[in-house]
C-alpha positions as CSV (number, residue, x, y, z in Angstrom):
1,X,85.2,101.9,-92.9
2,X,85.2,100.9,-89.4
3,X,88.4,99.6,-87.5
4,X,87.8,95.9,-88.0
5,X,87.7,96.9,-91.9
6,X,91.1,99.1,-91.8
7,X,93.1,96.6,-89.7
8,X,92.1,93.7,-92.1
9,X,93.2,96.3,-94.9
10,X,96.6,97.3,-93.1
11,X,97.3,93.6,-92.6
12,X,96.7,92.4,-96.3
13,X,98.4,95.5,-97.9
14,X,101.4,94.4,-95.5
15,X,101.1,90.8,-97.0
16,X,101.3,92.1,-100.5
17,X,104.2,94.1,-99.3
18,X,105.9,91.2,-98.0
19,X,105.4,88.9,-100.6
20,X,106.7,92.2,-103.4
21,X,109.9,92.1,-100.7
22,X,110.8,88.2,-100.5
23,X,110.4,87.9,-104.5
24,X,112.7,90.9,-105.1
25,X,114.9,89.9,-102.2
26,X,115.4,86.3,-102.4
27,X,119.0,86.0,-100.7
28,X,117.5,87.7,-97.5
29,X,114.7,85.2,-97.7
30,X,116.6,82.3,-97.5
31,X,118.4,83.4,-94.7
32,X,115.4,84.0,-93.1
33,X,114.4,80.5,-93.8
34,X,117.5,78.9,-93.3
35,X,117.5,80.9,-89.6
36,X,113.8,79.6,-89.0
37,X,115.1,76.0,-89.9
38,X,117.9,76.1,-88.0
39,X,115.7,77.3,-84.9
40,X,113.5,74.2,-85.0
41,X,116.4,71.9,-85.3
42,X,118.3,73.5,-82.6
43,X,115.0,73.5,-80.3
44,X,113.6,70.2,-81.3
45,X,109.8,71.9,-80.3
46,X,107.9,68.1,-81.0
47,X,108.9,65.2,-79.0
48,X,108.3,61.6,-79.7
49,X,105.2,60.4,-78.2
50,X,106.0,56.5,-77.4
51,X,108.1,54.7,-74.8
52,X,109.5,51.2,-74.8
53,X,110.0,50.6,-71.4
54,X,112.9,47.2,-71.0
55,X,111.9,46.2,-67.6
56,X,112.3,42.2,-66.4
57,X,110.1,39.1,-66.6
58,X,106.0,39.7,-66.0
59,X,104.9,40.3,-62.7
60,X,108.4,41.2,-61.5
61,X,108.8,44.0,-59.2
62,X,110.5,46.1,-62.2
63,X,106.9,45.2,-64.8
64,X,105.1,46.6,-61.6
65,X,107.2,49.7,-61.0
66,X,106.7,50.8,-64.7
67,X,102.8,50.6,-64.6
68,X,102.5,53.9,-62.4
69,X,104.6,56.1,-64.4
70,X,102.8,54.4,-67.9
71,X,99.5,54.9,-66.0
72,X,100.6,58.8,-65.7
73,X,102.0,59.6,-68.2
74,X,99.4,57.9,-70.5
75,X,97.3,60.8,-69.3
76,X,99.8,63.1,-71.2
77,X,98.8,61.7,-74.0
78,X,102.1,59.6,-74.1
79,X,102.1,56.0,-75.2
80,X,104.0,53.3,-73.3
81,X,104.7,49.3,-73.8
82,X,106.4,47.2,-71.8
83,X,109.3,45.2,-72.9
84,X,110.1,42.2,-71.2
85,X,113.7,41.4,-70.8
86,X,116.0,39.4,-68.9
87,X,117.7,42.2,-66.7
88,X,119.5,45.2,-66.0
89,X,122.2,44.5,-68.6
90,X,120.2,43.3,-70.9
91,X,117.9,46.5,-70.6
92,X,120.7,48.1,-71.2
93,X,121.9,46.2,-74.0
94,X,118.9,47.2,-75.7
95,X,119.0,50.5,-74.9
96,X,122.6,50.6,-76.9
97,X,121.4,49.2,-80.0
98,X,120.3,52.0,-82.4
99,X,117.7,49.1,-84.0
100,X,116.0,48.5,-80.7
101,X,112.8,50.3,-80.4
102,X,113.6,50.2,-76.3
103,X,114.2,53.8,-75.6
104,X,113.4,53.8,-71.6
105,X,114.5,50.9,-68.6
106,X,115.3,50.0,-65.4
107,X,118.6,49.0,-64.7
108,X,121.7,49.3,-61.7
109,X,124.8,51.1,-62.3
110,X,126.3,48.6,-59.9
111,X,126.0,45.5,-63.0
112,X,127.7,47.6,-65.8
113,X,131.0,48.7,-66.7
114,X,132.5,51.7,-68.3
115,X,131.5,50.8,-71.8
116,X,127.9,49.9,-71.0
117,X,126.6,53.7,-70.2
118,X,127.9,55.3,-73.1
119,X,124.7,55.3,-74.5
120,X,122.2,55.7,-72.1
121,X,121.6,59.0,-69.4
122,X,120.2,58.2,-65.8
123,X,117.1,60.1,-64.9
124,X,118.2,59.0,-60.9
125,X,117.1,56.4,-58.6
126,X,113.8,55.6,-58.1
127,X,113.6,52.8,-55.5
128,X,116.0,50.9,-53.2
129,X,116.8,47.2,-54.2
130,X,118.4,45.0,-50.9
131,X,120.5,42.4,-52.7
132,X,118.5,39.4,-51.1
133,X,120.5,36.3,-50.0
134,X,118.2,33.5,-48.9
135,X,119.8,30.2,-47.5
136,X,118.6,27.0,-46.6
137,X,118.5,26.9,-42.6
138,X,120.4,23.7,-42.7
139,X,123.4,25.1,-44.1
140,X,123.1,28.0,-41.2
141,X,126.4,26.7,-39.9
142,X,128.2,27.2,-43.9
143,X,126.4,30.5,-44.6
144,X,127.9,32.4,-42.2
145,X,130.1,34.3,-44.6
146,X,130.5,34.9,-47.9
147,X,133.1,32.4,-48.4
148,X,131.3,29.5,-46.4
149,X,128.1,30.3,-48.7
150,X,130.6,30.2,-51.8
151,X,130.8,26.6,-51.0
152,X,127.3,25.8,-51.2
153,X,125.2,25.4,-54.0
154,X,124.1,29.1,-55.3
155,X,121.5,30.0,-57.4
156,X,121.8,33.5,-59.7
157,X,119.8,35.6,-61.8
158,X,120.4,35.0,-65.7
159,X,124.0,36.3,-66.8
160,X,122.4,39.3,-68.2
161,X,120.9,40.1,-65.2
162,X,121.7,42.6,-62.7
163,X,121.4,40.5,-59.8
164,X,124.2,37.7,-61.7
165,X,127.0,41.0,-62.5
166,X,126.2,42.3,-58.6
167,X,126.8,38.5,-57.6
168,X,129.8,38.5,-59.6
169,X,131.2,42.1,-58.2
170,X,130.5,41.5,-54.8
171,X,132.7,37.4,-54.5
172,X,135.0,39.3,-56.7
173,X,136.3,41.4,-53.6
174,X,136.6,38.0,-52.0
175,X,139.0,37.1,-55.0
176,X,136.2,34.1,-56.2
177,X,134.7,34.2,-59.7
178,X,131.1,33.2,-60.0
179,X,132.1,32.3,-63.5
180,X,134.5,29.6,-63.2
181,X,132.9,28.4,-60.2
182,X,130.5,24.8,-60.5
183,X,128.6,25.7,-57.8
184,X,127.0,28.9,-58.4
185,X,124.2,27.9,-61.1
186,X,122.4,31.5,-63.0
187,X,118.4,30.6,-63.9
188,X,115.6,32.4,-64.1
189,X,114.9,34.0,-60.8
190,X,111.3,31.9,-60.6
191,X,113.2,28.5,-61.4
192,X,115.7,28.9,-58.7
193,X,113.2,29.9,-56.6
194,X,111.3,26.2,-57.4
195,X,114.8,25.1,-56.7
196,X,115.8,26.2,-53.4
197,X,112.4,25.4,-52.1
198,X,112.6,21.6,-53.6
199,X,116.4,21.6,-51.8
200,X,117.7,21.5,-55.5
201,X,120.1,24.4,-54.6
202,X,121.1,25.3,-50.8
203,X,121.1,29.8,-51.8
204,X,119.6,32.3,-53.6
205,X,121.0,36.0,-54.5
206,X,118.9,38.3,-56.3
207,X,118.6,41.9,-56.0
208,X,115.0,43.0,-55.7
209,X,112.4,45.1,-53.8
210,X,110.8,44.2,-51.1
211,X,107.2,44.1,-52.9
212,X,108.6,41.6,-55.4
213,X,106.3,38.7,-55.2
214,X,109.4,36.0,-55.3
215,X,111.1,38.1,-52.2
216,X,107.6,38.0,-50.4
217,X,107.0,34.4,-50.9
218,X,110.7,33.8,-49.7
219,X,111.1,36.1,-46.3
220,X,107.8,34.2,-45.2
221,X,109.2,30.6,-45.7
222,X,110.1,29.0,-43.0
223,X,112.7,26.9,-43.8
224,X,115.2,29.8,-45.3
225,X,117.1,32.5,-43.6
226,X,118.1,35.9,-44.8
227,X,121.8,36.2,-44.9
228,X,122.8,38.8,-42.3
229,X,125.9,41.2,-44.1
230,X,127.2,42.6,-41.1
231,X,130.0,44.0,-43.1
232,X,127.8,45.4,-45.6
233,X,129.2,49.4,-44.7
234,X,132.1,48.2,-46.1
235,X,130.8,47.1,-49.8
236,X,129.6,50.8,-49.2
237,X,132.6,52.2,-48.9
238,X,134.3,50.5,-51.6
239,X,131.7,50.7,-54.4
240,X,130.2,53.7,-55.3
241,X,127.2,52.0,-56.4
242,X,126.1,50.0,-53.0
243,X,124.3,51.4,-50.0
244,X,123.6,50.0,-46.8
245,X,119.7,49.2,-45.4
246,X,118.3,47.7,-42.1
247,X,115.4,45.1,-42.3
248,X,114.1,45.9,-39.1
249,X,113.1,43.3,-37.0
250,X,109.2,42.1,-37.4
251,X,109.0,44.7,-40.2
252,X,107.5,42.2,-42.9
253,X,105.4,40.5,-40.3
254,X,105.1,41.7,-36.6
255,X,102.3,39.0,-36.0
256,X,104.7,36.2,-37.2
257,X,108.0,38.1,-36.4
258,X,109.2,38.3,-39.6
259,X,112.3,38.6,-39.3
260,X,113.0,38.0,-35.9
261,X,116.0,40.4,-35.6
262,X,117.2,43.2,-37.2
263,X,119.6,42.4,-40.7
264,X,122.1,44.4,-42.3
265,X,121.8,44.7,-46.1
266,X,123.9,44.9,-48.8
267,X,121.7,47.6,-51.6
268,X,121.6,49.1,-54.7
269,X,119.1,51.4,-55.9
270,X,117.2,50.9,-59.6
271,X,118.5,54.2,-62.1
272,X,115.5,55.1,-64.2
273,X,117.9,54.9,-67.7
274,X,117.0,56.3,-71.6
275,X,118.5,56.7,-74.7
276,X,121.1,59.8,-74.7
277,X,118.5,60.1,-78.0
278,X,116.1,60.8,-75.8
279,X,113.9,63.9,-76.9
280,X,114.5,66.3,-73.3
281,X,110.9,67.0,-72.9
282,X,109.9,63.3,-72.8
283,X,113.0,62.8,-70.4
284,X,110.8,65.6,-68.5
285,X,107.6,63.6,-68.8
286,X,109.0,60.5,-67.3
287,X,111.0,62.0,-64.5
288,X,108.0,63.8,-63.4
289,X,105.8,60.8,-63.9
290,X,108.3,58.9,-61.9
291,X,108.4,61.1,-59.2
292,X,104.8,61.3,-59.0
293,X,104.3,57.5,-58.7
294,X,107.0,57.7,-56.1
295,X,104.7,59.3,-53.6
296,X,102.7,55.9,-53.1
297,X,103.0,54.7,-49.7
298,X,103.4,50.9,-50.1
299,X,107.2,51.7,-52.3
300,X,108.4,53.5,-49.1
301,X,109.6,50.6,-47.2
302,X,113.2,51.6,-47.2
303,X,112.7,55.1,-48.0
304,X,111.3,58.3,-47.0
305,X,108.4,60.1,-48.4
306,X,109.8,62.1,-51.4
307,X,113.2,61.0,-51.3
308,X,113.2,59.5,-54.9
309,X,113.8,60.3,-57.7
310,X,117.3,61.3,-57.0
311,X,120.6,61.4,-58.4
312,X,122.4,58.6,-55.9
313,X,124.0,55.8,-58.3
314,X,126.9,58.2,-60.0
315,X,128.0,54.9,-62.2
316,X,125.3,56.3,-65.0
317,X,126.0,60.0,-66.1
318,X,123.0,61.8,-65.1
319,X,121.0,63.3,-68.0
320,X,121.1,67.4,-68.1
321,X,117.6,67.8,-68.1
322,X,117.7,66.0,-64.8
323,X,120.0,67.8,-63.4
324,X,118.2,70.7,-64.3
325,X,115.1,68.9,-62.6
326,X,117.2,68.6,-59.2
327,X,119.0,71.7,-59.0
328,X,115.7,73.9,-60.3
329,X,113.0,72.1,-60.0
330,X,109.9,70.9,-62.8
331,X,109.3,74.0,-65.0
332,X,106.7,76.5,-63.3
333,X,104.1,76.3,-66.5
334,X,103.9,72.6,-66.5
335,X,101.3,72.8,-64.6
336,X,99.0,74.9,-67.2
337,X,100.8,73.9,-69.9
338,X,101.2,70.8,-71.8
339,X,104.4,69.4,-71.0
340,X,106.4,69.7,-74.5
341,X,105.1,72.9,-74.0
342,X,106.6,74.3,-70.5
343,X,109.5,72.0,-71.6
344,X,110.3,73.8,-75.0
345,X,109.8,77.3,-72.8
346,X,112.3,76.3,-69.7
347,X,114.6,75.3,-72.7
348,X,114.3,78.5,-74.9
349,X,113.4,81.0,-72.9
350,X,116.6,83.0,-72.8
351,X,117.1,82.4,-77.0
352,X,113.4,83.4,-76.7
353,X,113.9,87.1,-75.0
354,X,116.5,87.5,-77.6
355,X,114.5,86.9,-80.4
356,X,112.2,89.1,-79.1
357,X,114.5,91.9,-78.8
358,X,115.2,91.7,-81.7
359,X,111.6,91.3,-83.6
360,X,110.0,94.3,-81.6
361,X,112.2,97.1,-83.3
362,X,112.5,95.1,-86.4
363,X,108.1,94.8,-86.2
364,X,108.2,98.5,-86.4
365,X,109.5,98.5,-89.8
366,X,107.4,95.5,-90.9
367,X,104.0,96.6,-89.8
368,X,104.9,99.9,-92.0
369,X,106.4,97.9,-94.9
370,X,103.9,98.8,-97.7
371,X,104.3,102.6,-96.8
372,X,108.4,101.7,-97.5
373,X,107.7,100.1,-100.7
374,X,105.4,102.8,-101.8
375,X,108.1,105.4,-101.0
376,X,110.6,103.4,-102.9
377,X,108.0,103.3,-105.7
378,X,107.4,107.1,-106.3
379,X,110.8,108.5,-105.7
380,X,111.7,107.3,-109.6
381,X,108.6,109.3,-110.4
382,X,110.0,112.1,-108.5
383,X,113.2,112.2,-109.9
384,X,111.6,112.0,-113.6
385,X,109.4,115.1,-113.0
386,X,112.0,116.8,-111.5
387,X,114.2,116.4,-114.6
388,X,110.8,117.3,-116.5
389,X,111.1,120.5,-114.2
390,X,114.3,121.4,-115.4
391,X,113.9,121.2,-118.7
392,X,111.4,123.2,-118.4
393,X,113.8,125.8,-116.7
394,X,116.3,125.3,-120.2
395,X,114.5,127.1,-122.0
396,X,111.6,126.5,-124.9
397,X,110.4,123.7,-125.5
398,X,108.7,123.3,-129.3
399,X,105.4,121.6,-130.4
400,X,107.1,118.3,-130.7
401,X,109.0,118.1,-127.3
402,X,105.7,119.3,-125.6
403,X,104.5,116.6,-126.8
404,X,106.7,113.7,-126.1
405,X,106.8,115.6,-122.7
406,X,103.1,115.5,-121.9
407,X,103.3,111.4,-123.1
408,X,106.2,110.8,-120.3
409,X,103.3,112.6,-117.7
410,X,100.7,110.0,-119.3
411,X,103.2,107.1,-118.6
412,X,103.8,108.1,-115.3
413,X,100.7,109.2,-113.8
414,X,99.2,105.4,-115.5
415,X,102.1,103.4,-114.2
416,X,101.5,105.1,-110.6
417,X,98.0,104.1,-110.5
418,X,98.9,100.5,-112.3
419,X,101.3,99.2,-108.9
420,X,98.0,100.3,-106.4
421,X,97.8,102.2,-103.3
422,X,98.0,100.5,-100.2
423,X,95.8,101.9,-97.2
424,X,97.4,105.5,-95.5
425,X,99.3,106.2,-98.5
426,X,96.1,107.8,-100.5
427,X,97.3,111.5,-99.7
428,X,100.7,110.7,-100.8
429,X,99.5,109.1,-104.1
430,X,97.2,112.2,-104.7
431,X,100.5,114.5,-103.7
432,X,102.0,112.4,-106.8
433,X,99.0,113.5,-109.1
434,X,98.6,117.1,-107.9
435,X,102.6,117.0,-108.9
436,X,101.8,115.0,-112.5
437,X,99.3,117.4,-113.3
438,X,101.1,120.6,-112.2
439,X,103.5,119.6,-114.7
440,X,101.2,119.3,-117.3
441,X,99.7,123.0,-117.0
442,X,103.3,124.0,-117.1
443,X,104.2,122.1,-119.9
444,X,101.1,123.7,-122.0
445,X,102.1,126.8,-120.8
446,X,105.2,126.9,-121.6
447,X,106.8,129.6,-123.7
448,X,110.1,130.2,-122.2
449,X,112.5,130.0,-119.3
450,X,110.5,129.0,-116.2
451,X,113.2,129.5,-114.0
C-alpha cells in the first residue's frame, strides 16, 4: 500500500466513523447543524447579484453618473438597470417601498426629512451639485435677491424632485412658501428649460452638475444670467446639507468668457443611497465601483482628484460598511479575490480565528475517530473475557459450562470481526483474538482453580 492508498483508507474509515457517530448521537448532530445554519445566516456568505439603480430622466447628469459604476461593476459579474424616475425623493420613495425592485439611487440629503431615511443607508457623496439659478437678463434689475426673484415667474423641478424640496428649503429661510405661491411653476426640468428660453417663465432653479446637458446648454445662452448668491456661506452655516462653490470666472468658456466673473454658489452634493436591505458586500461592490469611476477627470470640475466618495451630507445615516470603507480602507484581498469573497473575510475574520481555534484541537480527535469508536467497541469484549477469566479462577467448570463457555468465545470473536477493522487498528484487533483464543486453551484446559 503506498501513501496515496493509506490516506484514502484513513479518510473513508473516518467517514464510516463519522457517519456510526451522527446516527448514534443525533442530539449533537443537530446542534452541529443548527450551529452551521445559524453561521450562514449570521454571515450572509452570497449576495444578490442585481442593482436597480433610481436615478432621473434619460440623459440626465444622474442616468450618466450611474453608467461608470454599472460599467464596473458589470465586470464583477454584477447586473445593473437603470430606473428612470422623477428625482431625489422619488428615488427615495422607491427605495422605502419593500415592493420596489429599486435597491440603489442617487438622491440629496438636503430634499428629505427625518422620516424619509429611515430606510435607506448613504454610501457618501459622490459628486458636487451647484443649485443652478438661471434668470432672464431683463429681469437683472428684480433678480438681485432672492426675494426680488420670488416675484418673478420661477420655474422648478417636479415636486418629487430634489431640486423642487431644495427650492422649497432654501425661500423657506426667507419665510416664502413655494407651495402656496402662483408664481413658482414645478415641470419637468427640459420643459422649463423650453420655457425660459421662449420667455414663458423669467427663472429656473435646478440642482445639477455642471456636465448636465440642460446646465451646459443654459450657462452658454446668452440671454440668461447665473444668479450670483453672495450670501451662500450662510445657507452653509445653517443647513447641514449645503456647501459653498466658486464658478470661476471663464471656467466653462475662456474663449467666450463664460462667465465673465467669478459666482458664488449655493451646493449640495448627490449621496450614493441603498436599501438598509442591502447585502454588505454589494454595498462594498458599489462604493468601490463608485470610487473608481470617480477618478475620471471630466467629474472634477468642483472637486479634487480623489476627494469622492466621502461621507459629507450627514442628513442620511452612513451605512457601516462604509464607514468601515473610510476609516479602514477596501479589504486588502479584494484585489485577488472576488469581492463577496474578501468581503465575507474582512466581515468574519475575527469569528473566523475563533472557529479555528476551536476546530484544530477538536480535528485531533476527529482525524482519530475510528481508532475511538473501535476502542469503545472492544472494551465490552474485554470486560466479557475478563468475567470469562474469573470464572475460570472459581473453580471447575463441568462439560456443560465449558461448553456454553467456549460458544460465548465463538460469539465474540464473530461479532469482533462482523463491525470491521478500520486502518491502524489491525494489531489491536489481532491483540483481541490472541486474547479470544487464550481463553479458549484455558477453557479446554481447565480442571480447577486457575488462580
Amino acid at each position: 500500500m503506498n501513501t496515496f492508498e493509506y490516506l484514502v483508507a484513513v479518510v473513508r474509515d473516518e467517514l464510516i466513523a463519522l457517519k456510526a457517530e451522527v446516527k448514534e448521537s443525533k442530539g449533537l448532530a443537530i446542534i452541529f447543524l443548527l450551529a452551521v445554519i445559524s453561521l450562514v445566516i449570521y454571515l450572509k456568505p452570497f449576495p444578490e447579484r442585481q442593482v436597480y439603480f433610481a436615478t432621473y430622466y434619460p440623459s440626465s447628469d444622474w442616468s450618466e453618473l450611474a453608467v461608470s459604476p454599472a460599467n464596473i461593476l458589470k465586470k464583477a459579474g454584477i447586473d445593473v438597470s437603470v430606473i428612470y424616475t422623477d428625482g431625489a425623493v422619488d428615488n427615495v420613495i422607491r427605495l422605502d417601498d419593500p415592493k420596489n425592485k429599486a435597491n440603489a439611487g442617487f438622491t440629496y440629503g438636503a430634499a428629505l426629512d427625518q422620516g424619509q431615511v429611515e430606510g435607506i443607508y448613504s454610501l457618501g457623496s459622490v459628486v458636487y451639485e451647484p443649485i443652478w439659478i438661471f434668470y432672464r437678463k431683463n429681469k437683472a434689475g428684480r433678480a438681485g435677491d432672492l426675494s426680488g426673484l420670488a416675484k418673478l415667474r420661477v420655474g422648478l423641478g417636479p415636486s418629487k424632485s430634489g431640486s423642487y424640496a431644495i427650492a422649497k428649503k432654501i425661500f423657506s429661510s426667507i419665510h416664502i412658501d413655494i407651495d402656496k405661491s402662483p408664481n413658482f411653476y414645478p415641470d419637468e426640468i427640459p420643459s422649463n428649460q423650453t420655457k425660459l428660453k421662449n420667455g414663458e417663465i423669467d427663472a429656473l432653479i435646478f440642482v445639477s452638475t455642471i456636465l448636465d446637458p440642460t446646465t451646459q446648454n443654459l450657462l452658454r445662452d446668452p440671454g440668461l444670467a447665473i444668479f450670483d448668491a453672495k450670501n451662500a456661506q450662510a445657507y452653509e452655516k445653517q443647513f447641514n446639507s449645503f456647501v459653498t462653490l466658486t464658478l470661476p470666472a471663464d471656467s466653462v468658456d475662456i474663449y467666450e468668457h463664460i462667465p465673465k466673473r467669478d459666482i458664488s454658489l449655493i451646493a449640495t452634493t448627490t449621496s450614493l443611497v441603498v436599501k438598509r436591505s442591502m447585502h454588505p458586500d454589494l454595498q462594498l461592490a458599489i462604493l468601490m465601483a463608485a470610487r473608481d469611476a470617480n477618478r475620471e477627470s471630466r467629474r472634477l470640475f468642483f472637486a479634487k482628484r480623489d476627494e469622492f466618495p466621502a461621507y459629507m451630507d450627514p442628513t442620511i445615516p452612513i451605512s457601516p460598511v462604509a464607514q468601515h470603507f473610510y476609516d479602514y480602507g477596501a479589504p486588502h484581498g479584494v484585489r485577488y479575490l472576488p469581492y463577496w469573497l474578501a468581503g465575507l473575510i474582512e466581515r468574519a475574520w475575527l469569528l473566523i480565528l475563533t472557529v479555528l481555534a476551536l476546530i484544530y484541537p477538536l480535528s485531533k480527535l476527529v482525524v482519530h475517530l475510528r481508532k475511538y469508536r473501535y476502542t469503545l467497541h472492544e472494551l465490552p469484549y474485554y470486560k466479557e473475557l475478563l468475567a470469562i477469566e474469573m470464572r475460570l479462577c472459581e473453580g471447575n467448570l463441568t462439560g456443560q459450562e465449558k461448553l456454553e463457555v467456549l460458544g460465548e468465545l465463538e460469539r465474540i470473536n464473530a461479532s469482533a470481526i462482523q463491525f470491521g477493522v478500520p486502518i491502524g487498528e489491525e494489531a489491536s484487533y489481532f491483540s483481541l483474538l490472541a486474547a479470544i483464543n487464550g481463553l479458549r486453551a484455558k477453557v479446554k484446559e481447565a480442571q480447577g482453580a486457575q488462580c
